[in-house]
C-alpha positions, -999 to +999 in steps of 0.1 A: +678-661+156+646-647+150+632-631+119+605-609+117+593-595+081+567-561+084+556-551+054+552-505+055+536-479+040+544-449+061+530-450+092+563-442+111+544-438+144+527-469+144+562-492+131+582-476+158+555-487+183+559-521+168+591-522+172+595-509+207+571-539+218+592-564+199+616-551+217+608-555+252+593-588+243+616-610+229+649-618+244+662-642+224+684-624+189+657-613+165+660-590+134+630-571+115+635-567+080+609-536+072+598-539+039+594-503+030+571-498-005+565-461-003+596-447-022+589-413-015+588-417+021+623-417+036+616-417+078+613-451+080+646-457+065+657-440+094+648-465+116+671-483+100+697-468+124+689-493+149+709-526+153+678-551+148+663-533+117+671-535+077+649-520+057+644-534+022+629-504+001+599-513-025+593-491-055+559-487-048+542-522-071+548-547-044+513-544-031+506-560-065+498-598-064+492-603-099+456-612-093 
């Protein structure tokens, strides 16, 4: 199994084009966990709908490193 981690913020239209290319590339099991830190923003939980996709949802602060 592969895992693939993509952090988001927004950007529906350029995730689902990620995705679709993942798609057609790998064909071994994968799953993309979308790490989602745009509360606000509920379309790309709705790619969460597909099979392949979880979407963990941020509250905005993970950007933060602490730096």
């Amino acid at each position: 199994m592969i895992y693939i981690l993509v952090p988001v913020f927004k950007r529906l239209n350029k995730t689902e084009l990620f995705l679709n290319s993942v798609q057609m590339a790998i064909k071994e099991p994968y799953k993309v966990l979308l790490i989602d830190d745009s509360p606000e923003y509920e379309h790309v939980t709705s790619l969460s709908q597909r099979k392949e996709v979880d979407v963990i949802k941020g509250t905005g602060d993970l950007y933060w490193g602490g730096g």
